[in-house]
N, C-alpha and C positions, 0 to 999 in steps of 0.2 A: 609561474610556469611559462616560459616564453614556446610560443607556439610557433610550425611553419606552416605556409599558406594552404600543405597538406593535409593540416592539421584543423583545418578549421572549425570541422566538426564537436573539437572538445572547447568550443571559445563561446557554446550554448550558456545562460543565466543559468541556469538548472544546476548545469554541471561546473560550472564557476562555482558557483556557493559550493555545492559539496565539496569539493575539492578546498575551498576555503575553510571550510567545520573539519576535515581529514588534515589537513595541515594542522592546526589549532589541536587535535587530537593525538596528532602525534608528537605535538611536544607535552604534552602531558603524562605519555609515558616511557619519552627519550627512544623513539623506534628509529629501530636501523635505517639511516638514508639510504640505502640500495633499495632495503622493500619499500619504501615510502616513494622511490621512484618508479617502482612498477603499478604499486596501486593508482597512481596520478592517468594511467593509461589503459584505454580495454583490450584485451585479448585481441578480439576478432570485431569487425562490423562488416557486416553482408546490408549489399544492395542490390534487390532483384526489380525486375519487371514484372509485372501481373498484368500479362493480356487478355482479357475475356472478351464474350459475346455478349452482347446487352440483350435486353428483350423486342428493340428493333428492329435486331441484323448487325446493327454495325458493332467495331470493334474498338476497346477502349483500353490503353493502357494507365496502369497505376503504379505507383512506387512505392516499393514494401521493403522495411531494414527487419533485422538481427543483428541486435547487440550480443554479445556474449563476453560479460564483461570480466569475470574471474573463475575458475574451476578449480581453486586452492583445496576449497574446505568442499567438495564434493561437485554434484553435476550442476551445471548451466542454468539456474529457474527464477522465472517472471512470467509475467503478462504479455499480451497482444493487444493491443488497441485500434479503433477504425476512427479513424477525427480527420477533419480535414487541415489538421493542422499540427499532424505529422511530419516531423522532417528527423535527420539524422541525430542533429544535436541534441532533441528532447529526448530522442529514444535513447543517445549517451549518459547522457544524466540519469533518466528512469534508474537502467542498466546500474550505472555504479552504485543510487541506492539502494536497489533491489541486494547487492552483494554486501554491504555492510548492514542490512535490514535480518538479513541470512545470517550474518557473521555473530552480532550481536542476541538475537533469540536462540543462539546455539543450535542451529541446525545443520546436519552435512549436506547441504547446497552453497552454492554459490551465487553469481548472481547474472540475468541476462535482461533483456529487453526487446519487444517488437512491434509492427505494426506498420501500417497500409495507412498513405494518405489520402484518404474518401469520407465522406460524409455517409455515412451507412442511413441514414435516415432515406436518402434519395435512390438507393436500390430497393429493386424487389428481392423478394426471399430467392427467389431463384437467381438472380445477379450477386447476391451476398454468398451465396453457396459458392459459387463459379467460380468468385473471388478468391474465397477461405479456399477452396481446395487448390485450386493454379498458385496461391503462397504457401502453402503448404509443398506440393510438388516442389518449388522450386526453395525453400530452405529444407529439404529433405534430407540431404543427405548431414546436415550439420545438427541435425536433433534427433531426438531417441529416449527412450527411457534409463538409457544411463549415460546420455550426455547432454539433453538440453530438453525443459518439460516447460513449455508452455502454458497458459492460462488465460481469463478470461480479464478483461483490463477495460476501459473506458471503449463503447461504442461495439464487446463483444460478449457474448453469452454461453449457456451452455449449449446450445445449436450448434454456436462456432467451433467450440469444442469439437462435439459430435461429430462435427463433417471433418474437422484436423484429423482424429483420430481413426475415421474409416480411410480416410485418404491413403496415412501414411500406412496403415494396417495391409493395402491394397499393392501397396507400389514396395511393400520391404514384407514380402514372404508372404501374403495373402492367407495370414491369419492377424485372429484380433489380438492387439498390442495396445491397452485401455490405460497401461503407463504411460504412454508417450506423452499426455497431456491432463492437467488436472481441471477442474472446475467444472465437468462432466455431470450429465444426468445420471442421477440414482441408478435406472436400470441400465446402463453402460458403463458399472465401473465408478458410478459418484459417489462422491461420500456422503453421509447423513453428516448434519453439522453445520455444512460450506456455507449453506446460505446467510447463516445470522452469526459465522464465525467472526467478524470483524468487528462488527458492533458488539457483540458478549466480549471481547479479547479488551475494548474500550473500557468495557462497566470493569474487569478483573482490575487494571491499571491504573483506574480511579477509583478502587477500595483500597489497593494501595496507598495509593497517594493520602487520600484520606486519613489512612492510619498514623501514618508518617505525621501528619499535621495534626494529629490527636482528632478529625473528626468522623461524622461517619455517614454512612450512604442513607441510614432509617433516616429521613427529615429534610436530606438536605436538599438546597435550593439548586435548580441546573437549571442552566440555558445551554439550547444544542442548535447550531446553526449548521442547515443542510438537514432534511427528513427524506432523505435516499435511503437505501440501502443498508449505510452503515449508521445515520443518524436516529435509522427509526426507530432502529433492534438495540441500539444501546439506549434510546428513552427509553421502550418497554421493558428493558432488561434491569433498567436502573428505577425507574415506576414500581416495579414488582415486588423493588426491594428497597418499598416503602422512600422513595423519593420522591421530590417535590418538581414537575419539568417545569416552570417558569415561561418559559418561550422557547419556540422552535420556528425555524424558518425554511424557505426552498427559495428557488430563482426568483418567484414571481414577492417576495417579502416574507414577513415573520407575522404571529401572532403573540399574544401575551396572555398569561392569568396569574395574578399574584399569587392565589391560592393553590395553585397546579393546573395542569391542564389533563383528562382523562385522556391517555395516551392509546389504549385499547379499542374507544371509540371514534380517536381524531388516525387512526389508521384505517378502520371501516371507509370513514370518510374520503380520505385520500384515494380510495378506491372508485369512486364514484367521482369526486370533483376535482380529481387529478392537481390538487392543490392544499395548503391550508388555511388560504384567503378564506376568513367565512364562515370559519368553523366557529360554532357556537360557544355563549359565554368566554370571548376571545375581545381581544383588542389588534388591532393593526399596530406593527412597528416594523421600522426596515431592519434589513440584514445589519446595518453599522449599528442602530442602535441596539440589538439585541447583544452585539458583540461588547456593551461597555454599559452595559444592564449589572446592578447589583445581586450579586450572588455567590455561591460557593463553589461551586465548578462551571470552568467552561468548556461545551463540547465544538470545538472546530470543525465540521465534518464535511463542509462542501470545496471548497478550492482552494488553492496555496496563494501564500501572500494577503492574506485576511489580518491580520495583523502586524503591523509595523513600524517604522519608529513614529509616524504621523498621529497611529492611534493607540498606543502602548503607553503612556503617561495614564490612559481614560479607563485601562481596563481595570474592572473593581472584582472579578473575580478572585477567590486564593487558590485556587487549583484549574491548570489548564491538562486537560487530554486532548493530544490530537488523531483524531481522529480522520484526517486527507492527510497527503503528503503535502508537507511543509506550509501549512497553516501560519503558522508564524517567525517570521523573516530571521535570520541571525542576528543582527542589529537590536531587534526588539526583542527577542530573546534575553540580551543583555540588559537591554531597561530593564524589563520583566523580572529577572534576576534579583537584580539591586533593590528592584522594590520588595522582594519577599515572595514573589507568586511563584508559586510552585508549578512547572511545566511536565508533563508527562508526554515526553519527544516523540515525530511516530514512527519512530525507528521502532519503538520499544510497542506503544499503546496503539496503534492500529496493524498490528502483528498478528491478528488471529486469521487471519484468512491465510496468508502462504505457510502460519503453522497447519490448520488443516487444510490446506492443499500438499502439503508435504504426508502427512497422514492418509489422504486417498491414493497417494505416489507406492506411500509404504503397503496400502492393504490392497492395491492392481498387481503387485509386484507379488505378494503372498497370498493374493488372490483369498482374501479372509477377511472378512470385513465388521466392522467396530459398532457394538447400536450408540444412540446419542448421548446417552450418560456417560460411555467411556469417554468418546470423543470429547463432551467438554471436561471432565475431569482431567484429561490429557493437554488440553489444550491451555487450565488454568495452571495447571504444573509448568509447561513451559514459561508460559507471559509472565507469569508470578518472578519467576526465579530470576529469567532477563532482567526485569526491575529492580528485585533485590542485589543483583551482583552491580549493575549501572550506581543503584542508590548508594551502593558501600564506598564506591569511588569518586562517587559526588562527596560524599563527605571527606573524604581521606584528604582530597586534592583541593578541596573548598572553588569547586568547579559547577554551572549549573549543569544541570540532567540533560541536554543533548550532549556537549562537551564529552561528559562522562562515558553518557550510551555508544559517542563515535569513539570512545580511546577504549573501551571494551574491545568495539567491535578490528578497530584496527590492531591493536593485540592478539586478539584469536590471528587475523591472518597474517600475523609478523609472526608468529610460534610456527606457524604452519608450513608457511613458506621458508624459511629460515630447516628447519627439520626436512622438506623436501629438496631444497637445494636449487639449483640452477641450469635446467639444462640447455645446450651443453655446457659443458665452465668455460 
């Protein structure tokens, strides 16, 4: 894709590779080159100012994007993120895979990206509000609950939320509007679910895959690298259902237990020693050796590029879920491939959070709300069937499982966009 100096923004790694796996996908299903020229580009990308007051006096500006990268197959939805290492290009990339992420799980969204580059650790709660509300005000008028629904992403919570949606509540008719953003407290509009929705949507993905390999989740061995959020709920979810966790890691290294590790007391723990250096009847091991540890599944779950072609010869697992976005590189993908291991892409396997954040979208909007047994029954319907339709065309095409999942997902919006048309012609 030759780019101009205008363009610089989409010349991000991020969004290079995706765009790399969307190529490569769309000759797999011979997609029209007009739509294949639109998807290579986003919609819209907003760049605002966010000037606040600190709690000095003085005044500090910061720079906050909105991607909004397709609105084919329904309204604008992704994350928000606070890092200091926000810039336009990352939130480009986010943005595109957030819309074939949508595309692929069959959902009527599309797909967007945002966020503020600050270190949120270094405000006070009252400077963090100041902030979310003045970015808020100032992508206002470009979201809504039926054009672009935000969410909670790296460095933002349901707080954040909370203050988006009084903000915009405030400034667009001065009543409550609890759609306009997902990831939301319970009593404003959140959904029961959201919290362990990513990590269960993992465990769904890797009973799949399992089966597919003839094995199965009673027994078997995992190592889950990363005990975040999404790491910890798919070992307890996967522990419960008589699995074996091997090792789990966080920033600071990994632990080990041949025999398992008691997942419901080493999250006690984490509660107290904010870590799982330490944890009893454990071994020390690093993150790299956890990742090429002997075992039957691997859970990916802390940052992208964990795997690649340097250490992809090493990995001994037979089943990988990813559980982060893009855990393992395209490149090693390919090795991986050839060798037999079976990848569960996280286009597909870490899908359950904006599955249900689309479901709290849906029950703000009908104002009727789901207890948690639906939600995950709903939730495994979704993730299930994504897999299954991706897995039918990894076979057809003799393609590995991202390949597949991205020529899914670029299909749904070559049908879509093709049926919609062009406007104007």
């Amino acid at each position: 894709m030759e780019l101009s100096n205008a363009e610089a923004h989409l010349n991000g790694p991020l969004f290079r590779n995706a765009i790399q796996v969307v190529e490569e996908a769309a000759k797999i299903i011979d997609c029209d080159p007009n739509v294949l020229e639109r998807l290579k580009r986003p919609r819209r990308s907003i760049i605002v100012s966010v000037p606040i007051r600190m709690d000095d006096y003085s005044v500090k500006v910061f720079q906050g994007f909105r991607v909004q990268y397709s609105a084919t197959l329904g309204p604008f939805k992704g994350g928000v993120r606070y890092h200091q290492n926000v810039d336009l290009p990352e939130v480009v990339g986010l943005a595109a895979l957030m819309t074939f992420k949508n595309s692929v799980l069959g959902l009527p969204l599309g797909g967007a990206k945002g966020g503020i580059c600050v270190d949120p650790t270094k405000l006070s709660r009252t400077e963090k509000q100041n902030l979310t509300r003045r970015y808020t005000s100032e992508i206002a008028h470009f979201i809504g609950p039926t054009k672009d629904i935000p969410a909670p992403d790296v460095g933002t919570d349901p707080q954040t939320m909370a203050w988006m949606m009084d903000t915009y509540s405030q400034e667009q008719g001065g009543y409550s509007q609890p759609g306009v953003v997902t990831g939301k407290p319970i009593e404003i509009g959140g959904s029961l679910g959201r919290n362990h929705a990513t990590g269960l949507g993992v465990v769904y993905v890797a009973e799949k895959a399992f089966e597919k390999k003839g094995m199965k989740m009673d027994g078997a061995r995992i190592a889950i690298q990363g005990f975040g959020n999404v790491g910890s709920f798919a070992a307890l979810f996967s522990y419960q259902r008589g699995a074996k966790i091997i090792a789990v890691s966080d920033v600071g290294g990994g632990i080990m237990n041949g025999d398992g590790l008691n997942i419901p007391e080493l999250m006690d723990y984490i509660k107290t020693q904010k870590t799982v250096k330490g944890f009893p009847h454990s071994q020390n091991i690093t993150n790299e050796e956890l990742l090429e540890l002997e075992c039957d599944a691997l859970f990916p779950c802390a940052l992208e590029g964990q795997i690649d072609v340097h250490n992809a010869e090493k990995i001994k697992a037979k089943v990988i879920a990813e559980g982060a976005n893009g855990p393992v590189t395209t490149a090693a993908t390919k090795i991986l491939h050839q060798r037999g291991i079976f990848i569960a892409p996280d286009v597909i396997a870490n899908g359950g959070g904006v599955i249900v954040s689309y479901f709290e979208w849906v029950q703000d909007i009908m104002s009727f709300f789901w207890d948690e047994d639906e939600i995950n029954k709903r939730l495994k319907g979704i993730i299930t069937k994504a897999f299954e339709v991706g897995f039918k065309l990894h076979q057809e095409k003799n393609v590995d499982m991202r390949s597949a999942a991205m020529a899914v997902a670029v299909q749904r919006l070559e049908k879509a966009m093709l049926l919609r048309g062009l406007y104007p012609r």
